[in-house]
N, C-alpha and C positions, 0 to 999 in steps of 0.2 A: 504494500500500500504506500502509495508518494503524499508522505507530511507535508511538502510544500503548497501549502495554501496561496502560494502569488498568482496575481493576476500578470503581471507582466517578467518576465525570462529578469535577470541581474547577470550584469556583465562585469568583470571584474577590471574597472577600468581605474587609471589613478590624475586625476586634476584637480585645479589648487579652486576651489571654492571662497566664495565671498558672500556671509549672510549678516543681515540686519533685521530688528524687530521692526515689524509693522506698528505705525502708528509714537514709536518714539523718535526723541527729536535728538534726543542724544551724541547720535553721530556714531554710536559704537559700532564696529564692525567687528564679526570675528572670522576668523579667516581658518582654512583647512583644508583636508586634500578627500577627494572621494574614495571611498573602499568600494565602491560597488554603482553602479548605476541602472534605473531603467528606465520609462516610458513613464514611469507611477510615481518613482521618487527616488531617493539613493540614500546611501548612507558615506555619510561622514564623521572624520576626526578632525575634531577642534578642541585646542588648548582655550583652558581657562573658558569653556562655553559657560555664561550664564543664561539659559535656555531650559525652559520647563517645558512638560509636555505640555499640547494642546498652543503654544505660542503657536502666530503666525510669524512666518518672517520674507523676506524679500529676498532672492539667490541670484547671484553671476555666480556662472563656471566658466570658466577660460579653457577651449579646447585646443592644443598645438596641432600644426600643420599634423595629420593621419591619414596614410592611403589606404583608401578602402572606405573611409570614415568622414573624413572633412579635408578636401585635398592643401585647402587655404590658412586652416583653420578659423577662428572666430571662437564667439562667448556665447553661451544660453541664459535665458534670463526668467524667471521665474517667481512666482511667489509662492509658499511649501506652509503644513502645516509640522510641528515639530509629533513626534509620535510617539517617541522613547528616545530617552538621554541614560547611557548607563558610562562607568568606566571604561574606556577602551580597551580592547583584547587585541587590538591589531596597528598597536602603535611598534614603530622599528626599533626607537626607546621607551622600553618596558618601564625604565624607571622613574619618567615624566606623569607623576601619579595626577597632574590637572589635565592630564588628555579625557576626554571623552566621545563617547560613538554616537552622534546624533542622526536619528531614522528619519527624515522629512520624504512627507507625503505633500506630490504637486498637488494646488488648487486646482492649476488650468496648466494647459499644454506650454511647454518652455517655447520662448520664441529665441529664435538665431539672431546671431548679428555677426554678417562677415565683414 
């Protein structure tokens, strides 16, 4: 029997992410790289997130030139709902104990920008 409950396939992709909360005026960004990507949402590592579930927040992903993928490259841009924030398990350093895995689920379809 297949446990994977996803609606959409997770690619194990890695790029540098840029998220902000909706609706504050703050300016704070926190910045991180993606462990995973798909059509529905990805998961990321961000230092120091201060990020609860159920936040909305605002995403750039920065894609590098990829053939097969984006020959030019360009950024996705997106607004995501946060879903679960746990400790990171898949940080390179183990010992950055402010790392965390943030699960964001898109609102709406990411739009491109090349």
């Amino acid at each position: 029997m297949d446990s994977d409950r996803r609606k959409h396939k997770r690619l194990p992709l890695k790029f540098t992410v840029l998220c902000q909360k909706v609706g504050l005026s703050d300016g704070r960004l926190y910045s991180g790289n993606t462990v995973n990507v798909s059509p529905g949402g990805m998961l990321v590592e961000v230092n120091n997130a201060k990020l609860r579930d159920g936040e909305l927040v605002s995403v750039e992903m920065t894609v590098p030139p990829t053939e097969g993928l984006l020959e030019y490259g360009g950024s996705f841009s997106s607004y995501a709902r946060v879903v679960r924030v746990a400790p990171s398990e898949y940080m390179v350093r183990p010992t950055n104990s402010l790392a965390s895995s943030v699960a964001i689920e898109f609102c709406e379809s990411p739009r491109l920008r090349v």
